[in-house]
N, CA, C and O atoms as a Maestro MAE file, in Angstrom:
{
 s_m_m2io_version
 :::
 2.0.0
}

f_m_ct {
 s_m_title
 :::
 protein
 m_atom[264] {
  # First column is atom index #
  i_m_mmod_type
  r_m_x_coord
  r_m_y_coord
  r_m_z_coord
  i_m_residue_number
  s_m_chain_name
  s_m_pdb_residue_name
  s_m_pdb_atom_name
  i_m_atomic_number
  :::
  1 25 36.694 1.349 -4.031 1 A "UNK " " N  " 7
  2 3 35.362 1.190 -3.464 1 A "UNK " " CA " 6
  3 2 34.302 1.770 -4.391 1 A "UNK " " C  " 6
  4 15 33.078 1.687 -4.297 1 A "UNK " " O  " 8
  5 25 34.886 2.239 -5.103 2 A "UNK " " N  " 7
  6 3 33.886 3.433 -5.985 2 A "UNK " " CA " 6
  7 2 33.436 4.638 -5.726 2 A "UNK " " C  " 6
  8 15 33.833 5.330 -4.789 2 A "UNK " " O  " 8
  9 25 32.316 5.056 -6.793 3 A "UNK " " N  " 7
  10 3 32.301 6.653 -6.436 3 A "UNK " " CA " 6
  11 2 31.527 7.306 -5.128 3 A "UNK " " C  " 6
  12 15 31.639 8.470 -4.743 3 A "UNK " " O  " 8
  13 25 30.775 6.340 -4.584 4 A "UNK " " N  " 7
  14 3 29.940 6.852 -3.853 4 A "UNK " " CA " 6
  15 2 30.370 5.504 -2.138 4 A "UNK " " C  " 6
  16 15 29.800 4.505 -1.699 4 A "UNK " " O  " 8
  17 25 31.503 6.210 -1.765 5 A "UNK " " N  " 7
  18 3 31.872 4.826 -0.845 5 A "UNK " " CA " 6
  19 2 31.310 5.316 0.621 5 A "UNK " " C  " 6
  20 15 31.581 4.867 1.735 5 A "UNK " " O  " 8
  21 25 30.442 6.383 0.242 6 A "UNK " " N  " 7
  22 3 30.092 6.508 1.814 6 A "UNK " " CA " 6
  23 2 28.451 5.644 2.454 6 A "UNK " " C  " 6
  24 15 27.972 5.469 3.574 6 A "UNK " " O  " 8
  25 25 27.937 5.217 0.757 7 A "UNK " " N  " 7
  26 3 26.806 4.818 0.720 7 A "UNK " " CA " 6
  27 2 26.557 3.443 1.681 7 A "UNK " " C  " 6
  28 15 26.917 2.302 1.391 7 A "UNK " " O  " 8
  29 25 25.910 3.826 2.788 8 A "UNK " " N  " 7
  30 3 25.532 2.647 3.621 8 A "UNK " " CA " 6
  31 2 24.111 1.464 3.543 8 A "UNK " " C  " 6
  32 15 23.942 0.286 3.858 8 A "UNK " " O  " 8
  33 25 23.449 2.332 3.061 9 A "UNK " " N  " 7
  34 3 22.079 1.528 2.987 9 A "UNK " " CA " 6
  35 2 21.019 2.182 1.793 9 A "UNK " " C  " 6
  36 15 20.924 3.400 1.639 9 A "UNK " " O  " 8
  37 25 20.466 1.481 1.213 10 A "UNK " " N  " 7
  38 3 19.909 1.183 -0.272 10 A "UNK " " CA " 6
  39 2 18.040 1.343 -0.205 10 A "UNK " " C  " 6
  40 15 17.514 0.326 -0.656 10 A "UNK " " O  " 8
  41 25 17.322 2.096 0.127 11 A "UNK " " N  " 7
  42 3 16.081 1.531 -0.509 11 A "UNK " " CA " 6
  43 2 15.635 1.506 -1.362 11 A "UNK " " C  " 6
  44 15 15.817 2.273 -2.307 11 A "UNK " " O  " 8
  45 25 14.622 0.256 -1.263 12 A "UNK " " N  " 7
  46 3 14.115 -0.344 -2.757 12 A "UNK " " CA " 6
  47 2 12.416 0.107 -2.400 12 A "UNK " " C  " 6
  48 15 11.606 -0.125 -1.503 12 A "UNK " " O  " 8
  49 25 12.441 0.674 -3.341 13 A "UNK " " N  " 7
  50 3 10.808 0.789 -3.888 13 A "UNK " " CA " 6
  51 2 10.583 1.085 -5.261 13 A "UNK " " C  " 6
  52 15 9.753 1.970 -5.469 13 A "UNK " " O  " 8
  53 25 10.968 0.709 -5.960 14 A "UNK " " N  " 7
  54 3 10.818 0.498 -7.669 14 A "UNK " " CA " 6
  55 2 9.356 -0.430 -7.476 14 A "UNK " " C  " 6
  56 15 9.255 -1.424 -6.756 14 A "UNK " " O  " 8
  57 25 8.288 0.164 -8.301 15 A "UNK " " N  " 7
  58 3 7.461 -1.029 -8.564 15 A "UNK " " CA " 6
  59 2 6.016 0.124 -9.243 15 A "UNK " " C  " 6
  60 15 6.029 1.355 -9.254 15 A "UNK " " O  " 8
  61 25 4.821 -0.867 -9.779 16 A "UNK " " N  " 7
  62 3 4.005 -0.149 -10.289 16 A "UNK " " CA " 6
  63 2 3.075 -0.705 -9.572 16 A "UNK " " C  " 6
  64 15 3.333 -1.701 -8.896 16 A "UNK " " O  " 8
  65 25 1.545 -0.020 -9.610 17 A "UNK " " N  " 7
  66 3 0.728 0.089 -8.932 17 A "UNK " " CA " 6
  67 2 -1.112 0.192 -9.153 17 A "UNK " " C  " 6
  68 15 -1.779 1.169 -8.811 17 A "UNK " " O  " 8
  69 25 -1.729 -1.211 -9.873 18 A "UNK " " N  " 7
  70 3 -2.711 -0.723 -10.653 18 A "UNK " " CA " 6
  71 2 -4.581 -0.224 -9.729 18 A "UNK " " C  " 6
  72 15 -4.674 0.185 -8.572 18 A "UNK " " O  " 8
  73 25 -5.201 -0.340 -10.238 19 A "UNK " " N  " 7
  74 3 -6.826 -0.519 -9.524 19 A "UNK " " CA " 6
  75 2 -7.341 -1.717 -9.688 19 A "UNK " " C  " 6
  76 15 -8.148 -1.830 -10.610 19 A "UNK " " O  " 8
  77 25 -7.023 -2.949 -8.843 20 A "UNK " " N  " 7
  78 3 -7.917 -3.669 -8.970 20 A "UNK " " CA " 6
  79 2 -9.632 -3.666 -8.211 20 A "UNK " " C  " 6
  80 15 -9.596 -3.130 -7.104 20 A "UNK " " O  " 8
  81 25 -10.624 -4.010 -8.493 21 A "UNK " " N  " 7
  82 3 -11.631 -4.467 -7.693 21 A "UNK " " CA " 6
  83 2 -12.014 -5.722 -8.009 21 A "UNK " " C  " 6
  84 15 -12.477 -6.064 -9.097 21 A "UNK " " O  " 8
  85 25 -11.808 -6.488 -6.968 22 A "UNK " " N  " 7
  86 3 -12.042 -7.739 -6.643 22 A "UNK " " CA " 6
  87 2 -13.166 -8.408 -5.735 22 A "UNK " " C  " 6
  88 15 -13.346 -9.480 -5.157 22 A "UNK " " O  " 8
  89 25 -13.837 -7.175 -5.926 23 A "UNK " " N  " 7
  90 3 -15.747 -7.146 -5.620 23 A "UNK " " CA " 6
  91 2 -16.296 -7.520 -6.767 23 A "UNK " " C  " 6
  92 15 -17.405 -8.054 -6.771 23 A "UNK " " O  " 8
  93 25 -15.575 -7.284 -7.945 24 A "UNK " " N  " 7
  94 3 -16.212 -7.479 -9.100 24 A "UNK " " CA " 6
  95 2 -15.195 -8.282 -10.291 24 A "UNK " " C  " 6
  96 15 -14.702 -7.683 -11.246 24 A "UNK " " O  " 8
  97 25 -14.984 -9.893 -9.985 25 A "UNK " " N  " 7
  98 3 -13.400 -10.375 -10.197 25 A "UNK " " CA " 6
  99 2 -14.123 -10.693 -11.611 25 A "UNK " " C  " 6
  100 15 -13.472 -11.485 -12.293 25 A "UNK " " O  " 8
  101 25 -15.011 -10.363 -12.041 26 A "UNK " " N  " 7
  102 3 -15.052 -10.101 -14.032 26 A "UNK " " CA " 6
  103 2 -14.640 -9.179 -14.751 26 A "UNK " " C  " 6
  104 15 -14.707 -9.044 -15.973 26 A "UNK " " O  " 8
  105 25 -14.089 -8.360 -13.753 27 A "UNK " " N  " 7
  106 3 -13.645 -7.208 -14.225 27 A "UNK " " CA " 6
  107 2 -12.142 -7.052 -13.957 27 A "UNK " " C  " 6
  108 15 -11.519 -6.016 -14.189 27 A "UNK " " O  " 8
  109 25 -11.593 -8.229 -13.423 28 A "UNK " " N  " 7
  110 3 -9.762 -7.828 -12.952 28 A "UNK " " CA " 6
  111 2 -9.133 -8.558 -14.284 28 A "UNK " " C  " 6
  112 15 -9.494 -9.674 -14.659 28 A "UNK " " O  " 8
  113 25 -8.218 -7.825 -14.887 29 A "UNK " " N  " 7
  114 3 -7.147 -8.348 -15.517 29 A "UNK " " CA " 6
  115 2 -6.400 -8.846 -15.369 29 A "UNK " " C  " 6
  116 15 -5.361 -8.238 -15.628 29 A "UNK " " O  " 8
  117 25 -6.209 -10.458 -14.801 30 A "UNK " " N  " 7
  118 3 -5.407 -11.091 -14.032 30 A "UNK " " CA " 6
  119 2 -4.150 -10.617 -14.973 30 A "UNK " " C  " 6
  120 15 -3.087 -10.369 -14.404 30 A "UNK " " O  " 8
  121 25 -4.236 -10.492 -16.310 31 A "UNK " " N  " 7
  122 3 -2.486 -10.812 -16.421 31 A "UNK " " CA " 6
  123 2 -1.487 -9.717 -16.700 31 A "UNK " " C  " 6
  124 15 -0.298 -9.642 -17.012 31 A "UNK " " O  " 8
  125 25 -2.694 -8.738 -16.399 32 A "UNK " " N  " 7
  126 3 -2.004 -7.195 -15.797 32 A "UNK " " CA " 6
  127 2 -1.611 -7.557 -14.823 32 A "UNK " " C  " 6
  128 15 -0.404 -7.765 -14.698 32 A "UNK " " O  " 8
  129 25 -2.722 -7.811 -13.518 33 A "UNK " " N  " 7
  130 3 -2.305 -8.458 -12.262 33 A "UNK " " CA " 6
  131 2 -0.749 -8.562 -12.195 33 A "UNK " " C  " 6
  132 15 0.060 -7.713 -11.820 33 A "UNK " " O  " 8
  133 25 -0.500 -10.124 -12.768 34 A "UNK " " N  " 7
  134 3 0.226 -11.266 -12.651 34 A "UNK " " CA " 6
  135 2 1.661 -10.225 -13.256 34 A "UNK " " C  " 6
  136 15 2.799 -10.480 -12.863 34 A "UNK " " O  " 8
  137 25 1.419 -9.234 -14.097 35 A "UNK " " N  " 7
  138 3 2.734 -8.955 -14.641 35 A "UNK " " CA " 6
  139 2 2.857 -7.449 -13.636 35 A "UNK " " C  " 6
  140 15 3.929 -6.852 -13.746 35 A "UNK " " O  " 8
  141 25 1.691 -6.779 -12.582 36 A "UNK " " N  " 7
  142 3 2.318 -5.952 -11.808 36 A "UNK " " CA " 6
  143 2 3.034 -7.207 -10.719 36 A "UNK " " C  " 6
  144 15 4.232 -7.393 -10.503 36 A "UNK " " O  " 8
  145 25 2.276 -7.687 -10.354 37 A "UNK " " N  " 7
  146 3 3.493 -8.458 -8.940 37 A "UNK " " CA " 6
  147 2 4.978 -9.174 -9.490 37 A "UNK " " C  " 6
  148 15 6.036 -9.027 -8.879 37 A "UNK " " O  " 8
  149 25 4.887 -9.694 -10.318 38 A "UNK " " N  " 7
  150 3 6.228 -9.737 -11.161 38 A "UNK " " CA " 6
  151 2 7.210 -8.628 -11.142 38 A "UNK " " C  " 6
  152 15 8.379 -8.715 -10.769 38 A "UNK " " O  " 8
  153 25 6.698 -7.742 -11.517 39 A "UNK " " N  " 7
  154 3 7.272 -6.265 -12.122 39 A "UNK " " CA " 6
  155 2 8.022 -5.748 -10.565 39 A "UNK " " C  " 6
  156 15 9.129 -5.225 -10.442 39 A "UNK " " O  " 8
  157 25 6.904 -6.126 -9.323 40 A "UNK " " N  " 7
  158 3 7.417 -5.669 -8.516 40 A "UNK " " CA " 6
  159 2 8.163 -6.428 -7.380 40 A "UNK " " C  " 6
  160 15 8.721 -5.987 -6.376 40 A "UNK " " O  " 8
  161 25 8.011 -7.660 -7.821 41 A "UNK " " N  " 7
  162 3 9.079 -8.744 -6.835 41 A "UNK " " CA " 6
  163 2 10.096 -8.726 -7.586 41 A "UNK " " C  " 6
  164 15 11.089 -8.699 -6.859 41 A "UNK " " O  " 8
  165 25 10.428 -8.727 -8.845 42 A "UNK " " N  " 7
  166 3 11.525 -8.434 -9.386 42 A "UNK " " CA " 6
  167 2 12.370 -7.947 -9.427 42 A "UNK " " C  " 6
  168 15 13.532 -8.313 -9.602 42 A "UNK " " O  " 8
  169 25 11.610 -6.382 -9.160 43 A "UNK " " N  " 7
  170 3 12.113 -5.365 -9.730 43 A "UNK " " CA " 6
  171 2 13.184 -4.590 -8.273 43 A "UNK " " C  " 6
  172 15 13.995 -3.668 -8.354 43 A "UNK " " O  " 8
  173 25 12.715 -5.498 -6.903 44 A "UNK " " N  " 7
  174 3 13.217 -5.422 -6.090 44 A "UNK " " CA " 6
  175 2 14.767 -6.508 -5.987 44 A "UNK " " C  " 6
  176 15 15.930 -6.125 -5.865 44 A "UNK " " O  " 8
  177 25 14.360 -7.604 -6.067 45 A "UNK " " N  " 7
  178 3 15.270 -8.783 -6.372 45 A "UNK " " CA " 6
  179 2 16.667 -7.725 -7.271 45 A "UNK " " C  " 6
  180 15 17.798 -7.300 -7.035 45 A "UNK " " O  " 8
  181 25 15.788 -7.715 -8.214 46 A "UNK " " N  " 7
  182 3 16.992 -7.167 -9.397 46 A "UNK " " CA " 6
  183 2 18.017 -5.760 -8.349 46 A "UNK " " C  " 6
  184 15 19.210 -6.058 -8.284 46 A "UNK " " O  " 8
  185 25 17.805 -4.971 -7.921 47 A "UNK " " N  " 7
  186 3 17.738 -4.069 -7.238 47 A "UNK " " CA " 6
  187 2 19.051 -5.032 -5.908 47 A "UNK " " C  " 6
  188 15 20.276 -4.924 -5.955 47 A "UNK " " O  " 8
  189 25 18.463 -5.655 -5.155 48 A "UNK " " N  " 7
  190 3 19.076 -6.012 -4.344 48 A "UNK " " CA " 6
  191 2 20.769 -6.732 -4.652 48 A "UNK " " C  " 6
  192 15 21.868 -6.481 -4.159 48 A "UNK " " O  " 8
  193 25 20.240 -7.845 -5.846 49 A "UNK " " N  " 7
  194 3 21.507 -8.309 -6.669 49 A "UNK " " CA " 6
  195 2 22.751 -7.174 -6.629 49 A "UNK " " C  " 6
  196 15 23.902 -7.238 -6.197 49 A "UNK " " O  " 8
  197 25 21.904 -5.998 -7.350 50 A "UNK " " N  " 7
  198 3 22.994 -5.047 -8.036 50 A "UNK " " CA " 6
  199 2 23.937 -4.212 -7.004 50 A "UNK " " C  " 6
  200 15 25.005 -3.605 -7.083 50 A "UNK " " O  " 8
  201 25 23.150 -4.449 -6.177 51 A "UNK " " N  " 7
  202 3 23.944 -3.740 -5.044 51 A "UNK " " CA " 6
  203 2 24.452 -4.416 -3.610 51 A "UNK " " C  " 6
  204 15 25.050 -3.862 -2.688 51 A "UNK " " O  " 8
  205 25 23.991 -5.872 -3.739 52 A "UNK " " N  " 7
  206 3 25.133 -6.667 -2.279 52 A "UNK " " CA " 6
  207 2 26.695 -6.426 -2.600 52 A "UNK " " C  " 6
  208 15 27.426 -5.907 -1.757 52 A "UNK " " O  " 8
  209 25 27.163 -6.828 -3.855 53 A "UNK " " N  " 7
  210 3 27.974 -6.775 -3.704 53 A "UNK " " CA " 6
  211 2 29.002 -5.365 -3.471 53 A "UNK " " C  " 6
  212 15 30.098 -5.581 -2.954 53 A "UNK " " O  " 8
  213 25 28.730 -4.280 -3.760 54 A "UNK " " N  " 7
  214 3 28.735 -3.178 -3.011 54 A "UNK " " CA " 6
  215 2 29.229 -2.919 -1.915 54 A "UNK " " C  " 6
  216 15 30.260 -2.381 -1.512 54 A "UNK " " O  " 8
  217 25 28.043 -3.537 -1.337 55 A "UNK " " N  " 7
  218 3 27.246 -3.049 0.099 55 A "UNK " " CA " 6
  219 2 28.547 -4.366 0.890 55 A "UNK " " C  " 6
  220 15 29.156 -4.019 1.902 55 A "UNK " " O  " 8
  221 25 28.751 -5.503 0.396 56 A "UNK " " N  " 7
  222 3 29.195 -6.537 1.211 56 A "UNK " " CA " 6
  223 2 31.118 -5.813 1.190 56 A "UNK " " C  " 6
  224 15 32.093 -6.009 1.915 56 A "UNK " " O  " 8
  225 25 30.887 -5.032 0.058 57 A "UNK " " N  " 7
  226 3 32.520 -4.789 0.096 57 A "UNK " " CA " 6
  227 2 32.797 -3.687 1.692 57 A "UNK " " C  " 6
  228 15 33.622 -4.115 2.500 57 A "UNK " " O  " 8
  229 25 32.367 -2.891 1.881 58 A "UNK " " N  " 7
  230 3 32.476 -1.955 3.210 58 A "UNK " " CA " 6
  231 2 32.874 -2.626 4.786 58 A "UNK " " C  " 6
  232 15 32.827 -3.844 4.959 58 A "UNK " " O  " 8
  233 25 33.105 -2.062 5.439 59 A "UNK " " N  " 7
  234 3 34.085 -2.614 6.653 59 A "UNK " " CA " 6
  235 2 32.680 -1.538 7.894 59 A "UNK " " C  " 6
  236 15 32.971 -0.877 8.890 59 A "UNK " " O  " 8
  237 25 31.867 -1.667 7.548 60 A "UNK " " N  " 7
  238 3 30.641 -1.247 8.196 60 A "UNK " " CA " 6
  239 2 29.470 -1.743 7.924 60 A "UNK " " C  " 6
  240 15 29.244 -2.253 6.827 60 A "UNK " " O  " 8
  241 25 28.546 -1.662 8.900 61 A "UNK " " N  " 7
  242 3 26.961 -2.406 8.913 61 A "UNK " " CA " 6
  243 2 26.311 -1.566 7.548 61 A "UNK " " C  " 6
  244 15 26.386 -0.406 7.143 61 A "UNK " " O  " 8
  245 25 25.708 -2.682 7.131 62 A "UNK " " N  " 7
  246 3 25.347 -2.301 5.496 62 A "UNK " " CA " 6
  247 2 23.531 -2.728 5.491 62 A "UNK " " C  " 6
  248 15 23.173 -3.861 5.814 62 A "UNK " " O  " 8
  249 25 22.802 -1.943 5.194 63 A "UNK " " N  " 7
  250 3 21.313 -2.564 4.769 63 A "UNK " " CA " 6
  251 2 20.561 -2.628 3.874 63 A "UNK " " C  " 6
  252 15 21.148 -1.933 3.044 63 A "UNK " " O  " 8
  253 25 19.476 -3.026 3.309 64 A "UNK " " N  " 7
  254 3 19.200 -3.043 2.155 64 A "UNK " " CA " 6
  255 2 17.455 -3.107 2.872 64 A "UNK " " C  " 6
  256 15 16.909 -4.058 3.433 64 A "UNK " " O  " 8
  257 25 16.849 -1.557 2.552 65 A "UNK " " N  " 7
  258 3 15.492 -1.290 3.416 65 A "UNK " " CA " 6
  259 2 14.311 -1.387 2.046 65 A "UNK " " C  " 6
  260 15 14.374 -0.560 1.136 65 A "UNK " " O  " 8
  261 25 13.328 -2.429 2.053 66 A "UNK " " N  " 7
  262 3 12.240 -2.512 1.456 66 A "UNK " " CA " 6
  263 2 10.771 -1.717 1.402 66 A "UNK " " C  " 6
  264 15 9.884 -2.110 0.645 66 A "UNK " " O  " 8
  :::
 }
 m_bond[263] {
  # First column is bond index #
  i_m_from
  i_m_to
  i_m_order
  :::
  1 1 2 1
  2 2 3 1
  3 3 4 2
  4 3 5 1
  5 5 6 1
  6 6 7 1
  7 7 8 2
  8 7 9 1
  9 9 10 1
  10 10 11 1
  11 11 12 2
  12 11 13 1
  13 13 14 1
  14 14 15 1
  15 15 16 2
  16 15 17 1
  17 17 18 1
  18 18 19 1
  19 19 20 2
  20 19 21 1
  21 21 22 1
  22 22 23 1
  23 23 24 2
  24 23 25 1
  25 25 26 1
  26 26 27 1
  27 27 28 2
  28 27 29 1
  29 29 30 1
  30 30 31 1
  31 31 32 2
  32 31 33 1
  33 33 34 1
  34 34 35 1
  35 35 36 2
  36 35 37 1
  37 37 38 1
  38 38 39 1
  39 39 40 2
  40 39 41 1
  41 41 42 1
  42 42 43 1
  43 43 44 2
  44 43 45 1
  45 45 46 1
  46 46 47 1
  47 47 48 2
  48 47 49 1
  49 49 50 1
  50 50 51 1
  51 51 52 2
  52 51 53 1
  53 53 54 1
  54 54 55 1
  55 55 56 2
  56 55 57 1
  57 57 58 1
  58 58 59 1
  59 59 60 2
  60 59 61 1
  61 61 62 1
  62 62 63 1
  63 63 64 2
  64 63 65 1
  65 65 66 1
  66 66 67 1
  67 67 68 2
  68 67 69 1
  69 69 70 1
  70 70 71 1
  71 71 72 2
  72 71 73 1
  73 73 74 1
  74 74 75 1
  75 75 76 2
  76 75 77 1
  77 77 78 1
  78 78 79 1
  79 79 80 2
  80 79 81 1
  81 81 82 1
  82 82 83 1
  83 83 84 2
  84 83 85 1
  85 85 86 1
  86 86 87 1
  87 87 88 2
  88 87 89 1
  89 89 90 1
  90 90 91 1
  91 91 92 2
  92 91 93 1
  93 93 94 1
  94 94 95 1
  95 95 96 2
  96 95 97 1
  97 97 98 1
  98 98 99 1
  99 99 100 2
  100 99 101 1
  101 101 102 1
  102 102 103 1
  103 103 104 2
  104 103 105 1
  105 105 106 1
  106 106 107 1
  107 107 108 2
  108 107 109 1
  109 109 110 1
  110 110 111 1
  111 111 112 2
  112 111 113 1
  113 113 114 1
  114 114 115 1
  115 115 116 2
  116 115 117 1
  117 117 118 1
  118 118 119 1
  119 119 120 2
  120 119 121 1
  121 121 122 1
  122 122 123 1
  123 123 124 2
  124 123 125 1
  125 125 126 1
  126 126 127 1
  127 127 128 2
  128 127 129 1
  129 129 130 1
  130 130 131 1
  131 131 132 2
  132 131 133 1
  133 133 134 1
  134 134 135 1
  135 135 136 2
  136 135 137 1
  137 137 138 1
  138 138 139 1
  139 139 140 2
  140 139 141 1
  141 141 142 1
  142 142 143 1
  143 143 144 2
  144 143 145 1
  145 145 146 1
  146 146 147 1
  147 147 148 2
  148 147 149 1
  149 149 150 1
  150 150 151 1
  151 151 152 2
  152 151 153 1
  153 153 154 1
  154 154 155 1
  155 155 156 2
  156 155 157 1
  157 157 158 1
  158 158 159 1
  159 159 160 2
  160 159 161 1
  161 161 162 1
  162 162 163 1
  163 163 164 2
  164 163 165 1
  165 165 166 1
  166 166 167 1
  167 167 168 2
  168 167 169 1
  169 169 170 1
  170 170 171 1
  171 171 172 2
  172 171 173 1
  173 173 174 1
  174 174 175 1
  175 175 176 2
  176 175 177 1
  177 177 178 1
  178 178 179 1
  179 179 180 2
  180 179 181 1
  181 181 182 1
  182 182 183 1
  183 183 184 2
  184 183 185 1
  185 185 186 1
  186 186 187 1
  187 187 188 2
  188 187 189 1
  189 189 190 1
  190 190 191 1
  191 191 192 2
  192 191 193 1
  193 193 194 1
  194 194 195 1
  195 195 196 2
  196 195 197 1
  197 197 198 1
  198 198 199 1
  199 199 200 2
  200 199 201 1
  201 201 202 1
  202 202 203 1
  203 203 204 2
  204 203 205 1
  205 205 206 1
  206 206 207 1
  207 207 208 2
  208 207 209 1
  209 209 210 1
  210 210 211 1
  211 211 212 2
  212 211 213 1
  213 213 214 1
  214 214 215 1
  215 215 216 2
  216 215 217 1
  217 217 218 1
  218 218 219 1
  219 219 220 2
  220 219 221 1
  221 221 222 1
  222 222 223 1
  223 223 224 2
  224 223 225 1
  225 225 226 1
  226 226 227 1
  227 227 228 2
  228 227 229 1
  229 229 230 1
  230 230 231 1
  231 231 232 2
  232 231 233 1
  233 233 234 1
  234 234 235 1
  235 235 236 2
  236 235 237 1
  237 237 238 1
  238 238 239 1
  239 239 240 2
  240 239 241 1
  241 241 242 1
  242 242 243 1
  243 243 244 2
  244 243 245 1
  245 245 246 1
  246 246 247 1
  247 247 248 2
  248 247 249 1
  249 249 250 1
  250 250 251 1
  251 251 252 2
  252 251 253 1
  253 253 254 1
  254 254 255 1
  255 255 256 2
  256 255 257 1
  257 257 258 1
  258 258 259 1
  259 259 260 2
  260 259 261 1
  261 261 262 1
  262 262 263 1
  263 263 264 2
  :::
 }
}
């Protein structure tokens, strides 16, 4: 099962976090933007991958909290 077989449930909060103001959208860096929401739908995705199969091996209710 591995080293840590008591592990039942996983949260994910990996992600970054910038200042936009969008009162003033001449001033937003969309492709900062575009590469934080990436960074952080990903970075969850990636996250979840690495650990179903894990989580699906156990003979108990397993979760994966966002």
């Amino acid at each position: 099962m591995g080293k840590s077989p008591d592990i039942d449930c996983v949260f994910l909060n990996a992600g970054i976090q910038g200042i936009y103001d969008f009162a003033h959208p001449e001033k937003v860096d969309l492709a900062k933007f575009f590469v934080e929401i990436n960074t952080n739908f990903t970075s969850s995705v990636a996250l979840a991958y690495a650990f179903l199969p894990f989580l699906q091996k156990g003979n108990t209710p397993t979760g994966l909290i966002l």
